[in-house]
C-alpha positions as CSV (number, residue, x, y, z in Angstrom):
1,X,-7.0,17.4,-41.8
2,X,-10.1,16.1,-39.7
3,X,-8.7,12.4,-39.6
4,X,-5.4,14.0,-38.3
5,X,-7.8,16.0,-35.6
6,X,-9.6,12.7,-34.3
7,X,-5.8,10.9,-34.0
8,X,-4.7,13.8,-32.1
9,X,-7.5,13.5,-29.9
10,X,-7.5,9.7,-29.5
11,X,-4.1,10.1,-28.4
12,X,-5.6,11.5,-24.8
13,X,-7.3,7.9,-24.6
14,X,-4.3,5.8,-24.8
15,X,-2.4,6.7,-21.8
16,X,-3.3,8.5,-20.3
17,X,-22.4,5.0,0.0
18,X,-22.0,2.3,1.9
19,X,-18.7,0.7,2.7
20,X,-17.4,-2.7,3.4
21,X,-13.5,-4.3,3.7
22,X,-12.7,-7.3,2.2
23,X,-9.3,-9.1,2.9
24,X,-6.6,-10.2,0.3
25,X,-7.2,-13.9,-0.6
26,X,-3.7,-14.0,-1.6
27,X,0.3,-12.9,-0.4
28,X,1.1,-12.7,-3.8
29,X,2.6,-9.6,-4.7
30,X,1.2,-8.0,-7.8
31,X,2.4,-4.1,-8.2
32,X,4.9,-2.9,-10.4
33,X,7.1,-1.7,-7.4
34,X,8.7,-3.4,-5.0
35,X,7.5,-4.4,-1.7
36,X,7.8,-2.3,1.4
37,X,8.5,-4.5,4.3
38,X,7.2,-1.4,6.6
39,X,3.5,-1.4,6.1
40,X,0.4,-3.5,6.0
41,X,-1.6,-3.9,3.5
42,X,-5.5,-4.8,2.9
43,X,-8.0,-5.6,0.0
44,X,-10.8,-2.8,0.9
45,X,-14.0,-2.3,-1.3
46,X,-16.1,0.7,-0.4
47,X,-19.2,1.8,-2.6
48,X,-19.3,5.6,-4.6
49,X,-22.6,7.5,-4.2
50,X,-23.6,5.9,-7.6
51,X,-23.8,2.4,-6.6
52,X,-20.3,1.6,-8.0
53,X,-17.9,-0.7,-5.9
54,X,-14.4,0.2,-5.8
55,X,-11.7,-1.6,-5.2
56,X,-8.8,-0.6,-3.1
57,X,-5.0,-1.3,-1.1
58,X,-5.3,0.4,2.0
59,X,-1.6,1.1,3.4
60,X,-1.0,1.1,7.0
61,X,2.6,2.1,8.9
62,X,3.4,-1.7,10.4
63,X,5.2,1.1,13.7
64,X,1.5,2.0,14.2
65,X,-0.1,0.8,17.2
66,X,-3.2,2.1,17.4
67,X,-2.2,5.1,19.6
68,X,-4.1,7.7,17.9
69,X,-6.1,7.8,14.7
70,X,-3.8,9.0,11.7
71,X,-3.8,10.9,8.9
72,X,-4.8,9.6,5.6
73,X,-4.7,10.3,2.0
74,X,-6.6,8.6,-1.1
75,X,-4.6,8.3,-4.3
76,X,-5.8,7.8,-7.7
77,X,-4.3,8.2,-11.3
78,X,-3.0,8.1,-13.8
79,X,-5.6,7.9,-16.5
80,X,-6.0,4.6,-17.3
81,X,-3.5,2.7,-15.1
82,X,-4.6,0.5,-12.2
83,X,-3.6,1.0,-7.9
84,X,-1.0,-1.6,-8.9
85,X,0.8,1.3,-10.8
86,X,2.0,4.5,-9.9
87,X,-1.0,5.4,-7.2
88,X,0.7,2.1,-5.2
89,X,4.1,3.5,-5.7
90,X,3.3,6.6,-3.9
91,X,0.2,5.5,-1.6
92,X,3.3,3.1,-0.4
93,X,5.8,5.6,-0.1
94,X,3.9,7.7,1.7
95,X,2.5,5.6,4.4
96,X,6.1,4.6,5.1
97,X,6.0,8.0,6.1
98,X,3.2,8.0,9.0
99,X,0.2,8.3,6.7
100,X,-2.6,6.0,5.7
101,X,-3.3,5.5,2.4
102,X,-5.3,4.3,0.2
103,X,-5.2,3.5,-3.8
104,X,-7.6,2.6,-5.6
105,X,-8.7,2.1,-9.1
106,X,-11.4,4.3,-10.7
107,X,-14.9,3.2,-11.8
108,X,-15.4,1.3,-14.4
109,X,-11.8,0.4,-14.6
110,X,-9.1,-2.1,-12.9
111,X,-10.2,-4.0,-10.2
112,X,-13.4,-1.7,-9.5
113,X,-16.9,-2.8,-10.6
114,X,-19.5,-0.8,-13.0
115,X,-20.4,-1.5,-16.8
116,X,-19.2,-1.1,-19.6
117,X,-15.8,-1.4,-18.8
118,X,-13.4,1.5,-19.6
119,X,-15.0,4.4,-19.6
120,X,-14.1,8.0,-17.9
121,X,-16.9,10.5,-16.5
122,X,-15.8,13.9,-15.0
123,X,-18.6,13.6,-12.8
124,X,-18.6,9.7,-11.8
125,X,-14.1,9.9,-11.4
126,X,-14.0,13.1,-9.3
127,X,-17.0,11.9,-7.0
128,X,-14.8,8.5,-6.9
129,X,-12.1,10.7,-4.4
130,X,-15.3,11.5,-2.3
131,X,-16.0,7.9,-2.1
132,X,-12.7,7.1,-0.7
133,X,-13.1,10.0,1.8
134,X,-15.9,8.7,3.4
135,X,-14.4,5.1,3.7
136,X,-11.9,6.8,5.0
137,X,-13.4,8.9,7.3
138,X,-14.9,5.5,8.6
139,X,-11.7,4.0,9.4
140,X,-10.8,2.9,12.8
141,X,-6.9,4.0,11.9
142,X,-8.3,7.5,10.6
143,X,-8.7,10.8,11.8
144,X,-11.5,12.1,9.6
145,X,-10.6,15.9,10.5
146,X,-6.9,14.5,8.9
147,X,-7.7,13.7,4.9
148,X,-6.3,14.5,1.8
149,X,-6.1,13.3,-1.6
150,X,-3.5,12.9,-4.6
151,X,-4.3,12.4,-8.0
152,X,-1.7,12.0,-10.5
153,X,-2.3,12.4,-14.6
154,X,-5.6,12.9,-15.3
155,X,-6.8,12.2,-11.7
156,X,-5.0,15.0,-11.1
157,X,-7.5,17.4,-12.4
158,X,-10.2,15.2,-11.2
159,X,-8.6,15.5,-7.8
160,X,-8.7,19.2,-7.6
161,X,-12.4,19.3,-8.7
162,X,-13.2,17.1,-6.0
163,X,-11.2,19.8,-3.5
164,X,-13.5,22.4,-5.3
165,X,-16.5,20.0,-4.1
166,X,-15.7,18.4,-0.9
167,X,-15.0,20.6,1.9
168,X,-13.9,17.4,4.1
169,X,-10.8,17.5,2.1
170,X,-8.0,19.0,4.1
171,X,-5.0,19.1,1.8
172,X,-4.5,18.2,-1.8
173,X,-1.8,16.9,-4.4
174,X,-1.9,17.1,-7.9
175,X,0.8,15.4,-9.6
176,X,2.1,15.5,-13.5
177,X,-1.8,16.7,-13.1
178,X,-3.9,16.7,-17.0
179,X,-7.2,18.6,-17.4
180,X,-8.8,15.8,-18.9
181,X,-11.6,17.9,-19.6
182,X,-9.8,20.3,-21.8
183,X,-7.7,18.2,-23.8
184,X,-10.6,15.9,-25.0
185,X,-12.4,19.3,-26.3
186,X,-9.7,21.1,-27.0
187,X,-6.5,18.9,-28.5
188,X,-2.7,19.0,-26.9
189,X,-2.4,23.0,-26.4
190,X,-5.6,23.7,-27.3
191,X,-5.3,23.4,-31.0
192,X,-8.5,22.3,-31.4
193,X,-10.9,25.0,-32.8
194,X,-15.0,25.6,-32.7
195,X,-15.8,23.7,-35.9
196,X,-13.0,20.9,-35.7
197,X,-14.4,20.1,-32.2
198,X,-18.4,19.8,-34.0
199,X,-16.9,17.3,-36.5
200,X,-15.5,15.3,-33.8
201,X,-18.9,14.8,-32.2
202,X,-20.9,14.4,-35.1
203,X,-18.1,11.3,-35.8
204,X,-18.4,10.1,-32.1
205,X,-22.5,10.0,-32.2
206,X,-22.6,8.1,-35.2
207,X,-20.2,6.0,-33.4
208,X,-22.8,5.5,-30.6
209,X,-25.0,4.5,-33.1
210,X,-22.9,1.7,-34.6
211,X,-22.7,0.9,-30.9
212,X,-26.3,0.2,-30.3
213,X,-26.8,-1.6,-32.9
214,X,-24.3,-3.6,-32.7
215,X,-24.5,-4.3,-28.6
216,X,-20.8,-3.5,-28.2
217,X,-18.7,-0.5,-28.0
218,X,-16.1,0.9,-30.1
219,X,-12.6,1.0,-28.8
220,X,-10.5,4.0,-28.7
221,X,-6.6,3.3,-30.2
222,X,-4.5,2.6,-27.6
223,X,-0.8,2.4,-27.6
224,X,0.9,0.3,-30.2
225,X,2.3,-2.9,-29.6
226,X,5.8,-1.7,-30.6
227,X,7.5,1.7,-31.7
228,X,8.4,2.7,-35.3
229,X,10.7,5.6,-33.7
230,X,8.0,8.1,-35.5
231,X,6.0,8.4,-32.7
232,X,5.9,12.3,-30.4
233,X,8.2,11.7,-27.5
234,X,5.6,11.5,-25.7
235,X,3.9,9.0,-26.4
236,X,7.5,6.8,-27.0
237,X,7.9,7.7,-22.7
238,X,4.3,6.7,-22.5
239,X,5.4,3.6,-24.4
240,X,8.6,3.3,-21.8
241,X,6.4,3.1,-19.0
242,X,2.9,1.0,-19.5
243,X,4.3,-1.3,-22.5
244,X,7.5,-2.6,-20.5
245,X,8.6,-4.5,-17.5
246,X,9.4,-1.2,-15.7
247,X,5.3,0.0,-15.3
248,X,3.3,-2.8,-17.3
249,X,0.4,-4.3,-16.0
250,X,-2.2,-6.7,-17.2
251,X,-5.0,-4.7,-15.4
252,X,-3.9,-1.4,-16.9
253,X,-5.9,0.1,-20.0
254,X,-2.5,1.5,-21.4
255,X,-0.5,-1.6,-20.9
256,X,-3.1,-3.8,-22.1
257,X,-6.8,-2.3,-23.0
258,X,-8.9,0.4,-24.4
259,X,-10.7,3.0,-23.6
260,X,-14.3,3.1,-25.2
261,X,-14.4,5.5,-28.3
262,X,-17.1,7.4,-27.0
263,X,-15.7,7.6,-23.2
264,X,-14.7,11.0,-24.9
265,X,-17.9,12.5,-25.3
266,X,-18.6,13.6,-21.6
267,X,-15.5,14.5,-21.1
268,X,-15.7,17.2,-23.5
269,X,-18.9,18.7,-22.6
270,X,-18.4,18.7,-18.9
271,X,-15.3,20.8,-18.2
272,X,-13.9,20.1,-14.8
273,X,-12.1,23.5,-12.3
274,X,-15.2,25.5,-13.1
275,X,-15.0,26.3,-9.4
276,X,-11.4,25.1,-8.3
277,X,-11.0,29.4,-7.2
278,X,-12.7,29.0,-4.3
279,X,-11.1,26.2,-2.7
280,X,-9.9,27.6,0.7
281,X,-7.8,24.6,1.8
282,X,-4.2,24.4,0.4
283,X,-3.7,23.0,-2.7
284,X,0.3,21.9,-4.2
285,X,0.6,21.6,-8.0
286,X,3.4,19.8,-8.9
287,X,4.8,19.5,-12.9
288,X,7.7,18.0,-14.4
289,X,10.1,21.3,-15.9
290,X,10.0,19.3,-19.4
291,X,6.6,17.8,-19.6
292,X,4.3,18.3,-22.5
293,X,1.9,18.5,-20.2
294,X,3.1,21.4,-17.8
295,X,0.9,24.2,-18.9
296,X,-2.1,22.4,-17.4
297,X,-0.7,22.2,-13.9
298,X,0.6,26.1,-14.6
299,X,-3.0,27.1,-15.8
300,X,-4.9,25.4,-13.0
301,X,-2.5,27.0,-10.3
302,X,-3.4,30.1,-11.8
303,X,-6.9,29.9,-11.0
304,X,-6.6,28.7,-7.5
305,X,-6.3,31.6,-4.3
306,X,-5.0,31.9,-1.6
307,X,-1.5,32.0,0.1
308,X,-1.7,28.0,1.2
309,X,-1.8,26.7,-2.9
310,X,2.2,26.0,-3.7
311,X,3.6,25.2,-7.3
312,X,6.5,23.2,-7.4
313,X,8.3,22.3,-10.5
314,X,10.5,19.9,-10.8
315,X,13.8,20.3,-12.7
316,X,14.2,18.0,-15.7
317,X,11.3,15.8,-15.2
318,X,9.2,14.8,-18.0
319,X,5.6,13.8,-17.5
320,X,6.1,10.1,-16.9
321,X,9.5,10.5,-14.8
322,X,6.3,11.6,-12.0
323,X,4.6,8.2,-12.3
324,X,7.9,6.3,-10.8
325,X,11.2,7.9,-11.0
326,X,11.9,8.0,-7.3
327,X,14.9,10.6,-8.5
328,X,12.3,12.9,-9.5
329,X,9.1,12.3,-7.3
330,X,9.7,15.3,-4.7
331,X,8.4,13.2,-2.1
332,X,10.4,14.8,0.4
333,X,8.4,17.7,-0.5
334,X,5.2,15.9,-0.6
335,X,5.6,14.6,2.9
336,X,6.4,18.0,4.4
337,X,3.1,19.2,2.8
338,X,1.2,17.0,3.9
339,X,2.4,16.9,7.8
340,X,1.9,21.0,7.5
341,X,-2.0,20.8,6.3
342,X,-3.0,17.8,8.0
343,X,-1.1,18.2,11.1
């Protein structure tokens, strides 16, 4: 029973300052989407409030001139996939729409900098979209009054409890959104209990243990190499997107990595929304009508007040048809959103 509790919840960890701009050293094109030929787009690095440099593609509308400053939006997510993933996808797609962008990959992951490698904090990710605020709010093509943020998948969560924080944030997306918090503590529909949960962490401390003494750190599973067809359909669409052609990346913890084993541990002693109810600037939750994953977006647009939060579902969507499926991304929707709140 308990080894069937820690697979369920290692199956959570396979998919799912200052400020300085660095230019691309290369015309290479290395996202899993194809190139727009309407915007412009940089290497940027700018530095969290821990010390942590991340790394970023900040997209600009090649139509704008300099006129007037923009608005702009920082994207992040999913859990464990790199800006050259999904985040791109829409950070492009949306400044082909009049906005700046900018994607960028989390700490300790992708591109960014901070040791170990591969490891999630509530605290450290959700203080990540405040770090691409203030480069933002620093940009000569930004209005700083004009910010939002979109996280997608687990960053989706983390992106609402940085909206709970930061009152510079104007307007806010979550997409396909995950509580990461909850699911690590609690199992897929919270079917973990009280004393299963205690067993997990007396496993994962003696697993930090190991880890010291060995100077290395445990890997979480991650996705398997190929399918046996046994797999929950979930994790065979998870499989669809970060193991093949259509959404693999060499960067990406789910097309090619681990998390850390004990990543887990914070996670399921900080919960994250603890104060997402008093956000006052609008909020849109947007969920996929056949995702496994739809009752967190429904429970965290619950909790939120106010006539400016929206929830939008989207008919037939799974989880993953969010990340890319430009049938099912409600962009449309997203734009309109966004030109309302940060108008």
């Amino acid at each position: 029973m308990f080894k069937r509790i820690i697979g369920a919840v290692f199956i959570v960890f396979m998919f799912i300052g200052g400020f300085n701009m660095s230019y691309a050293k290369t015309t290479k094109w290395d996202k899993t989407f194809p190139k727009s030929e309407k915007v412009n787009i940089t290497k940027v690095e700018f530095t969290n409030r821990y010390g942590i440099k991340l790394a970023g593609d900040l997209y600009v509308p090649k139509s704008y001139k300099g006129e007037t400053k923009l608005p702009a939006i920082a994207i992040s997510g999913p859990f464990g996939a790199v800006k050259e993933q999904a985040s791109g996808l829409y950070a492009q797609t949306l400044a082909e729409k009049g906005f700046v962008t900018l994607a960028f990959d989390p700490s300790y992951t992708g591109e960014s900098k901070g040791k170990p490698r591969n490891v999630a904090s509530p605290d450290i990710n959700t203080e990540d979209f405040s770090a691409a605020v203030d480069f933002l709010s620093n940009s000569t093509y930004v209005n700083p009054d004009k910010i939002g943020i979109l996280g997608i998948c687990g960053f989706g969560g983390f992106a609402i409890n940085a909206a709970a924080m930061d009152t510079r944030i104007k307007a806010t997306v979550a997409s396909t959104m995950y509580d990461m918090t909850r699911v690590s503590a609690k199992g897929y529909n919270d079917s973990i209990d009280e004393k299963a949960r205690y067993e997990l962490k007396e496993t994962l401390n003696k697993q930090r243990t190991e880890d010291y003494k060995n100077g290395s750190f445990a890997k979480a599973p991650g996705l398997p190499k190929t399918l046996t067809g046994k797999e929950p359909l979930f994790v065979k669409q998870y499989w669809e997107y970060y193991k093949t052609p259509r959404g693999f990346h060499k960067r990406s913890i789910n097309s090619n990595g681990n998390w850390n084993m004990t990543s887990s541990l914070s996670l399921m002693n900080m919960p994250i929304l603890a104060y997402s109810n008093e956000i006052k600037n609008p909020v849109l939750v947007i969920h996929g009508e056949i995702a496994h994953s739809r009752y967190f977006g429904e429970d965290a647009f619950k909790k939120l007040k106010g006539d400016n939060k929206q929830l939008l579902i989207v008919k037939g969507a799974n989880h993953v048809d969010l990340y890319d499926n430009l049938e099912k991304i409600p962009f449309d929707k997203i734009e309109k959103f966004y030109k309302q709140y940060l108008k």
